[in-house]
C-alpha positions in Angstrom: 21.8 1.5 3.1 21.2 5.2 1.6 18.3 7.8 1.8 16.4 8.7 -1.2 14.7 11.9 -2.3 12.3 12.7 -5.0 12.3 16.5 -5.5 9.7 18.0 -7.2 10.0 15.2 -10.0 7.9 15.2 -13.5 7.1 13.1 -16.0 5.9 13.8 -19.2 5.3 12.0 -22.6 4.9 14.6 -25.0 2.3 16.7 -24.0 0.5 14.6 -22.1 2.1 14.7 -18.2 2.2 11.7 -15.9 3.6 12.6 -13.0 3.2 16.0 -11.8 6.2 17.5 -9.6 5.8 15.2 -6.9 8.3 15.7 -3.7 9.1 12.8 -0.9 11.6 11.8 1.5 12.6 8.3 2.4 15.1 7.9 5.3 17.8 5.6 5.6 16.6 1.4 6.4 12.9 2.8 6.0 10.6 0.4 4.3 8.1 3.1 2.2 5.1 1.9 -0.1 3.9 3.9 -3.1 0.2 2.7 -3.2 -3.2 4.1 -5.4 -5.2 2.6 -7.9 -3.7 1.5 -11.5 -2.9 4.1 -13.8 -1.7 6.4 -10.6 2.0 6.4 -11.6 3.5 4.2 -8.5 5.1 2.1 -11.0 6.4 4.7 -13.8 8.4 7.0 -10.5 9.9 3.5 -9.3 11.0 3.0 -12.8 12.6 6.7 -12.9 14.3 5.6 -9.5 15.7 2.8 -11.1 16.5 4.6 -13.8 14.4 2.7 -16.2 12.5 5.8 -17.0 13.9 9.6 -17.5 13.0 12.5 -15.4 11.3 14.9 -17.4 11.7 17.5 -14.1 13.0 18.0 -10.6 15.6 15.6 -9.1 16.0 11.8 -7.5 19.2 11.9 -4.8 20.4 8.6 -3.5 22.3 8.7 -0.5 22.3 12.3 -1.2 24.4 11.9 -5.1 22.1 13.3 -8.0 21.2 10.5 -9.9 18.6 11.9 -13.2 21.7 11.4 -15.4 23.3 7.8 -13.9 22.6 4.6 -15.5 21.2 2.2 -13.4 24.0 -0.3 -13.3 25.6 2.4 -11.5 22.5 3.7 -9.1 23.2 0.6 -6.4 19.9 -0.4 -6.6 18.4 -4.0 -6.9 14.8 -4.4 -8.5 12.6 -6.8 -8.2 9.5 -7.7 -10.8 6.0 -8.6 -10.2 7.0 -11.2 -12.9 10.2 -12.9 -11.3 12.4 -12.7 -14.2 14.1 -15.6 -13.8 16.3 -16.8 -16.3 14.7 -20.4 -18.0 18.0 -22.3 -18.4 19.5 -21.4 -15.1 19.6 -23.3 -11.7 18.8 -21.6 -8.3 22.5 -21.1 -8.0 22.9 -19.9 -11.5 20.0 -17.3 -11.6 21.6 -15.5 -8.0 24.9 -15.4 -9.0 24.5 -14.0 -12.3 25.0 -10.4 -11.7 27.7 -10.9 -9.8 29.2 -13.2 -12.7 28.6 -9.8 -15.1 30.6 -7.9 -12.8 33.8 -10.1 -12.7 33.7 -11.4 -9.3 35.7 -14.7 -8.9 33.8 -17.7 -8.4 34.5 -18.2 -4.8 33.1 -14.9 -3.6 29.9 -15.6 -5.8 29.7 -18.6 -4.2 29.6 -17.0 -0.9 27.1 -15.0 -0.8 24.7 -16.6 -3.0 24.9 -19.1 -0.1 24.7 -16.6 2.3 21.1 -15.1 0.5 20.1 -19.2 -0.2 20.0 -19.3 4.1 18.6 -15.8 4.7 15.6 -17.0 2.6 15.7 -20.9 2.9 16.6 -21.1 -0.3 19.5 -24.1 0.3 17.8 -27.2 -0.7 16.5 -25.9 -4.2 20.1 -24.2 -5.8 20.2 -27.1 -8.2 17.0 -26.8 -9.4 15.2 -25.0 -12.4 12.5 -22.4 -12.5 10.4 -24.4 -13.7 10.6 -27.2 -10.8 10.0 -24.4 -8.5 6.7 -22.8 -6.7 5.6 -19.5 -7.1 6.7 -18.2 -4.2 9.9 -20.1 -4.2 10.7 -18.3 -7.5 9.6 -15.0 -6.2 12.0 -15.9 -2.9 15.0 -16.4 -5.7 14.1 -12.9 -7.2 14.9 -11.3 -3.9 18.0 -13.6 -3.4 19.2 -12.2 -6.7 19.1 -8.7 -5.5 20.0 -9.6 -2.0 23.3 -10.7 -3.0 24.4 -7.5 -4.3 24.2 -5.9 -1.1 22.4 -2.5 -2.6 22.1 1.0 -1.1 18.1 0.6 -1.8 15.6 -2.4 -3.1 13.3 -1.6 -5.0 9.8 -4.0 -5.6 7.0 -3.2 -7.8 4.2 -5.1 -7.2 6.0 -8.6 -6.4 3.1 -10.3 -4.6 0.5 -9.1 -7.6 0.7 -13.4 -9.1 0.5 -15.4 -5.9 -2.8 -16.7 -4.8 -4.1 -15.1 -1.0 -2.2 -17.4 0.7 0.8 -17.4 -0.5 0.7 -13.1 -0.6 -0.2 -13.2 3.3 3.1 -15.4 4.3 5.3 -13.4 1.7 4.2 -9.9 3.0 5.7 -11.6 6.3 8.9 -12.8 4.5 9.7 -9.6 3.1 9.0 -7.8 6.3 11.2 -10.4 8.1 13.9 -9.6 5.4 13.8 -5.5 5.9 14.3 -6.1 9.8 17.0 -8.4 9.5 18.9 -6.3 6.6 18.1 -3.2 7.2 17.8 -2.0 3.8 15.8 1.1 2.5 12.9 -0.6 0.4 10.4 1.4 -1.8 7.2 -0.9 -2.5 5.0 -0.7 -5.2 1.7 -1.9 -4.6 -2.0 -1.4 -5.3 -2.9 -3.5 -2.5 -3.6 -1.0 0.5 -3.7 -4.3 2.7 0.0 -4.7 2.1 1.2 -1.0 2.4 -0.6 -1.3 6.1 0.9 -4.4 7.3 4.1 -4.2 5.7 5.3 -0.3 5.5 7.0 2.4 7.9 5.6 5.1 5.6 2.7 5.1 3.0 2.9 7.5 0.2 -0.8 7.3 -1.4 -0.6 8.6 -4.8 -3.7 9.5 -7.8 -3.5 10.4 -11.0 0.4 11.1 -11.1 -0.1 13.5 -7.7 1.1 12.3 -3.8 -2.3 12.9 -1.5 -0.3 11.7 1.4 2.2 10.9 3.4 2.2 9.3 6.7 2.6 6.5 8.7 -0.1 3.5 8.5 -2.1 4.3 11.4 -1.9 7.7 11.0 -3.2 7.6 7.3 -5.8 5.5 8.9 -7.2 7.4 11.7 -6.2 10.6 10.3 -7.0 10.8 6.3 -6.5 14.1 4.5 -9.5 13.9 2.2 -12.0 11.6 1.5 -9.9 9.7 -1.3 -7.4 8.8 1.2 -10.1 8.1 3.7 -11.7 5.6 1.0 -8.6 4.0 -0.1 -6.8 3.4 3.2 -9.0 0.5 4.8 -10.8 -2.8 4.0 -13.5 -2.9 4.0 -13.0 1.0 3.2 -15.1 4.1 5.3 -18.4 4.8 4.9 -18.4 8.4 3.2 -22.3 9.6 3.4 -23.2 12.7 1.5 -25.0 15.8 2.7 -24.4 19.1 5.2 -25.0 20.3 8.7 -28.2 20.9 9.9 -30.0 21.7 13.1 -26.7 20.2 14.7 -26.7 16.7 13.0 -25.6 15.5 9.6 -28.8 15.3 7.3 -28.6 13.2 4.3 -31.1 12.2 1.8 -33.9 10.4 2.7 -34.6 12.1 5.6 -31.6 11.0 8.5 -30.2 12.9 10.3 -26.4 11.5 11.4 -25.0 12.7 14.6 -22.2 15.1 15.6 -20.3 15.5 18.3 -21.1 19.5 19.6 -17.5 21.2 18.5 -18.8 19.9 14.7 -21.8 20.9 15.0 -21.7 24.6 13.1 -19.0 23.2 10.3 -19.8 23.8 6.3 -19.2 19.7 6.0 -20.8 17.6 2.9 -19.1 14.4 3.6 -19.7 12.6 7.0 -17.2 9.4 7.6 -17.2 6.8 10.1 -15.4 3.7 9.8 -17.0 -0.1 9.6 -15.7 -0.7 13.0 -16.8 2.5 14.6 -20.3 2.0 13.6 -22.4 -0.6 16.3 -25.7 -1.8 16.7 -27.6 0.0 18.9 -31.5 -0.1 20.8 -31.9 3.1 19.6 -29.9 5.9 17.0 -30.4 6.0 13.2 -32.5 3.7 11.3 -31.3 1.4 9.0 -32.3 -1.8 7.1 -30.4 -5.0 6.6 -29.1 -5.6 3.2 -26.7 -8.8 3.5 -25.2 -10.5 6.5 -21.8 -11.8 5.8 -20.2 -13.9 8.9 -16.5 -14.7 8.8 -15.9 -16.4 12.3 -14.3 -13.7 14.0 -16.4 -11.1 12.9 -20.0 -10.0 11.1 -20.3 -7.7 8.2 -23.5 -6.2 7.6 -24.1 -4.2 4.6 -27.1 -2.1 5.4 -28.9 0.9 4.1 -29.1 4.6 5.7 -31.4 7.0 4.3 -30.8 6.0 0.8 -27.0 5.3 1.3 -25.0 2.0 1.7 -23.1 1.5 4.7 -20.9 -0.9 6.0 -20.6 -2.8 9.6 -17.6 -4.7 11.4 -18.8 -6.4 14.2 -16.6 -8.2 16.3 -18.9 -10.5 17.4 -21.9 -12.7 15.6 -25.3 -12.0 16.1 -28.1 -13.6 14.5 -29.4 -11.2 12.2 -31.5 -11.3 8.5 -31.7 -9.2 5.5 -34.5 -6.7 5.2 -34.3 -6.8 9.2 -34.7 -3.2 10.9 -32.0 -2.3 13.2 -30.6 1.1 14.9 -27.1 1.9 14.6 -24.8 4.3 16.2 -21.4 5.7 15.5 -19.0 6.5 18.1 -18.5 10.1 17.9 -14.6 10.2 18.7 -14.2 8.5 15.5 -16.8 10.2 13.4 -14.8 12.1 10.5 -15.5 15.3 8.4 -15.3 16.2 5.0 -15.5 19.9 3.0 -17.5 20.2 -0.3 -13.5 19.8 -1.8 -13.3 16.7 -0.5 -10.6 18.1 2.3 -10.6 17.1 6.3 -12.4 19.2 8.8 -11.3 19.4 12.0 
């Protein structure tokens, strides 16, 4: 197990800068996600922790040693692809052992622990077999038991789950999660999945356009967003961010409604009023709003609906029998109601 630390790091390709000076610190056994939308550059600062990409700035520290300068061989670091990697001709057995092969260990100790990673993941039955006779996730389960073998300081997984169908992603989010509790290995996970950085991560680091917006744990990113692209990105279905500014102690937005605040809000310079799916409930009276589509899922209700001229939408945990283009009231709970300056930056 080992720390890591990204200091200040760049990225450039000529002129044109990718990652600009970005600073976090991952503690020892942590399991940390990198998550934003594509083009952010999760992927390209995994790659310079794997060395796989230069540092055009700053420093990466692994367990403390510099690395910008250390070829990856010699990081102790095991990566695993979104697209297996898996080598055609090889068996199971084959395709785990092979770095260890590379480094000249005899054939008895590779044949120890690739049995030892073939039990941790349930792998025993299938050593024999090819790729190709294997399911997705079985391959993706081998991938891991070729890095798990080495024993590494850090794992490193960019985007792993991205070619499994829904399923299959929800019961590998819990293998891998299983895995990080029983080895206690520091994991950095790439993902542009927010549902997997909140189910599966200690520590979220939510990136845009080559910049860290923040850094937190789950919950805390959840009920506490810095600005209103955290507060979007962190949540499914994501917050409802309505557009506007205080007046006469309520939240007026176009089209006439006038949103509630609670009275220590009340005199703020806001332009961005958020409440959550959840926190928003049906009500006999409170602000207006029409029924745009109903959308039960057993469990729960989702209602998209209209406020003022804005779309919002409702999580309730309960089913009600409600229609489009019905008129309702809804209410938000104002502990939960959220505030936003004309930067986009949290108030309050």
């Amino acid at each position: 197990m080992a720390s890591v630390a990204i200091d200040r790091v760049l990225k450039q390709y000529g002129a044109a800068s990718v990652i600009h000076g970005v600073s976090a610190d991952i503690e020892d056994g942590e399991f940390v996600t990198l998550v934003g939308p594509s083009g952010c550059g999760k992927s390209t600062l995994l790659r310079m922790l794997a060395g796989l990409e230069d540092i055009s700035g700053g420093e990466i520290r692994i367990d403390g040693r510099v690395v910008n300068d250390v070829a990856p061989k010699e990081r102790d670091i095991a990566m695993v692809f979104q697209s297996y990697a898996l080598y055609p001709h090889m068996t199971v057995r084959e395709n785990m052992g092979f770095a260890l092969k590379l480094q000249g260990r005899d054939k008895a100790t590779i044949d120890k622990l690739v049995r030892e990673a073939a039990g941790i993941l349930a792998l025993e039955p299938l050593l024999e077999r090819l790729p190709k006779q294997l399911s997705g996730g079985q391959r993706q389960r081998v991938a891991m038991g070729r890095a798990i073998v080495r024993h590494p300081k850090v794992f490193l997984f960019d985007e792993p789950l991205s070619n499994l169908d829904a399923k299959l992603r929800v019961t590998m989010r819990s293998e891998i999660k299983e895995l990080h509790q029983r080895l206690g290995t520091t994991i950095v996970y790439v993902t542009h999945d927010q549902i997997e950085a909140m189910t599966m991560a200690d520590k979220i680091v939510v990136m845009r356009a080559g910049r860290i917006e923040q850094i937190g744990k789950p919950l805390d990113l959840y009920d506490r967003p810095d600005n209103t692209f955290v507060a979007a990105f962190i949540g499914s279905p994501s917050m409802n961010l309505f557009e506007g500014s205080v007046s006469d102690g309520g939240f007026r937005i176009e089209g006439g409604v006038s949103l509630p605040l609670p009275p220590q809000l009340s005199q703020s310079a806001a332009r961005t009023y958020g409440i959550r799916p959840e926190d928003l409930d049906i009500a006999e009276t409170g602000i207006p709003a029409t029924v745009l589509t109903v959308e039960p899922t057993g469990a729960e209700t989702h209602l998209s609906v209209r406020v003022g001229t804005q779309t919002a939408t409702i999580v309730l945990h309960r089913r009600l029998d409600i229609k489009p283009d019905q008129q309702i009231h809804v209410a938000p709970k104002s502990e939960k109601i959220h505030l936003f300056s004309a930067e986009g930056s949290r108030i309050g």
